[in-house]
C-alpha positions as CSV (number, residue, x, y, z in Angstrom):
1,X,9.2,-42.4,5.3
2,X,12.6,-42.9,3.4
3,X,14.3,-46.3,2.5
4,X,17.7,-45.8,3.0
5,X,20.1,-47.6,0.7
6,X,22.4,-50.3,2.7
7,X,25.5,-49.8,0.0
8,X,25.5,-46.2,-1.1
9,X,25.8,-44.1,2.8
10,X,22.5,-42.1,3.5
11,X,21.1,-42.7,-0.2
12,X,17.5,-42.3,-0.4
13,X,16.0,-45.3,-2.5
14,X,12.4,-44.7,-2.1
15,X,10.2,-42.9,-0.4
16,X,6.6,-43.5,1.0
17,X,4.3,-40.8,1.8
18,X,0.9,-41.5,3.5
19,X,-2.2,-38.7,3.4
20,X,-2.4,-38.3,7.4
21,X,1.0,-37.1,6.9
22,X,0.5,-34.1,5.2
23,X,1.3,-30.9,6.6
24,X,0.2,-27.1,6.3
25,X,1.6,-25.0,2.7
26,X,3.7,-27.1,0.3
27,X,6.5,-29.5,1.6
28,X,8.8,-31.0,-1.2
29,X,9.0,-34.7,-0.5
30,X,11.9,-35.5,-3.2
31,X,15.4,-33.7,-3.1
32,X,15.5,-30.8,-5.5
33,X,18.2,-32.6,-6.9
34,X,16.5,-35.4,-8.5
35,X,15.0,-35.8,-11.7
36,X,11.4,-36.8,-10.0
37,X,10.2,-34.5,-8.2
38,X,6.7,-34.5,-5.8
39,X,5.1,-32.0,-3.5
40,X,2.5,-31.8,-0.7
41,X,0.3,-29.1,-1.3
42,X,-1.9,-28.4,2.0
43,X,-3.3,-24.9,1.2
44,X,-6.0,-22.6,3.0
45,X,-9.2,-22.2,1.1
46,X,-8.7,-19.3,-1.4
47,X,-5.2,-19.8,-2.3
48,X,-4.1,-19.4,-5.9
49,X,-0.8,-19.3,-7.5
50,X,0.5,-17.3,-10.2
51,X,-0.4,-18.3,-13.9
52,X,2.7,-19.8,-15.6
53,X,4.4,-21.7,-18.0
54,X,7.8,-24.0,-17.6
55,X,10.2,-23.1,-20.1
56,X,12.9,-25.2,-21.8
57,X,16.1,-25.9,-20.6
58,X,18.8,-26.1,-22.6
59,X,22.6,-28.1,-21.9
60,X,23.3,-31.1,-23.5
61,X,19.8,-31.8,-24.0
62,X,17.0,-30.2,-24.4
63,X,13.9,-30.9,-22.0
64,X,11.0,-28.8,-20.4
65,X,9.5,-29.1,-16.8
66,X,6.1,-31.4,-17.1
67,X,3.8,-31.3,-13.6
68,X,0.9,-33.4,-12.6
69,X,-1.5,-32.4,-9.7
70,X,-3.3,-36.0,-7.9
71,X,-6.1,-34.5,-5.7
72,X,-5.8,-36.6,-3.0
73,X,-9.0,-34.8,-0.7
74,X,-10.7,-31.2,-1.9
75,X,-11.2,-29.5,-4.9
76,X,-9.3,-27.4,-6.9
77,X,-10.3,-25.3,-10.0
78,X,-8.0,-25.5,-12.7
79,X,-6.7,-22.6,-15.5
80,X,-5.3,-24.4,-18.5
81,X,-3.1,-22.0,-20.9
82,X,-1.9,-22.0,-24.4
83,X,1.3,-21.5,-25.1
84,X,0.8,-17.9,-26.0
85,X,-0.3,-17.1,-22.6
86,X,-4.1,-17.2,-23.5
87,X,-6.9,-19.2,-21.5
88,X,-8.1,-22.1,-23.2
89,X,-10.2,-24.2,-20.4
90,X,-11.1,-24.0,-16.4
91,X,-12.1,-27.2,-15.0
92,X,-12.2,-28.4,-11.4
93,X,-10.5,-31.3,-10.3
94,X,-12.3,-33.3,-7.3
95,X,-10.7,-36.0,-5.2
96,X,-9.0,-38.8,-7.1
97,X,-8.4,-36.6,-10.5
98,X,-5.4,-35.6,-12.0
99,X,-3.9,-32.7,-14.3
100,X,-1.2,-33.0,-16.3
101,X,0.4,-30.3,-17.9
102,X,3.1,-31.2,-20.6
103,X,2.9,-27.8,-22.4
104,X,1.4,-24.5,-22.4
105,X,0.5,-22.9,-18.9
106,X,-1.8,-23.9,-15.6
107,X,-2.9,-21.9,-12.5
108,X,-4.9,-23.5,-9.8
109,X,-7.5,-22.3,-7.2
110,X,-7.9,-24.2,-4.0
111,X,-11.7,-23.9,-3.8
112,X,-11.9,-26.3,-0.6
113,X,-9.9,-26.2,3.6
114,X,-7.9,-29.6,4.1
115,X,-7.3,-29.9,-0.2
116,X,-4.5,-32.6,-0.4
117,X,-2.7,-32.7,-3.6
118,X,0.4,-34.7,-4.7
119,X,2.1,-32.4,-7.6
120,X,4.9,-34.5,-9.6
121,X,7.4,-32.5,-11.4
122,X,10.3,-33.2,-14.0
123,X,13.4,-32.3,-12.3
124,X,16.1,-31.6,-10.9
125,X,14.9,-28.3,-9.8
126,X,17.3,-25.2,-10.1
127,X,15.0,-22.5,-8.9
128,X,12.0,-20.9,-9.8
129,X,14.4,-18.7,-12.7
130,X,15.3,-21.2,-14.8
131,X,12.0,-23.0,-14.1
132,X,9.2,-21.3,-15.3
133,X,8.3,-17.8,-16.9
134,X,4.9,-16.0,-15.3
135,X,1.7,-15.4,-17.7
């Protein structure tokens, strides 16, 4: 549910998102042109995303993409990289855990059907090329 500024035409203020509304795959709830950003995450057992890290963008500051995975219902095993590209810990996150990943690289394993997971991201987003470079 948006809440809809009453000055600014059509602005979105805040949004509320409740856990019976998820839907199937990933569905950004935030416009990719804010500087907050959150997903849904609603995968099929087995799913796993490529290993990566978020690289630095540069312009009149500096700043680098920072995520955070809330499991909201499942569990989901974790990869944690260094910055190098080599593993450094696996964990699995159960409901009501959270990751964050401020540097280095992640890769997550949905190990459960019906996972619900809230992921948080700096933003705005600008597409996956100036976003993140693949382990």
């Amino acid at each position: 549910m948006n809440i809809i500024s009453k000055v600014v035409h059509q602005k979105v203020l805040h949004t509320i998102h409740r856990k019976e509304d998820f839907q199937r795959g990933r569905v950004d709830l935030i416009d990719t042109s804010e500087f907050l950003q959150c997903a849904t995450l609603k995968p099929p057992k087995g799913t796993t995303f490529k290993a990566h890290k978020h690289v630095w963008k540069h312009g009149p500051e500096n700043v680098i993409v920072q995520e955070s995975w809330v499991v909201i219902r499942g569990t989901v095993k974790a990869f944690y990289y260094d910055e190098t590209g080599e593993l450094l810990h696996t964990d699995v996150l159960c409901a009501g855990d959270a990751s964050f990943t401020l540097y280095g690289g992640h890769n997550y394993e949905i190990m459960e059907d019906d996972t619900l997971v809230y992921e948080f991201k700096t933003g705005p987003y600008t597409g996956q090329e100036n976003d993140k470079e693949f382990i």
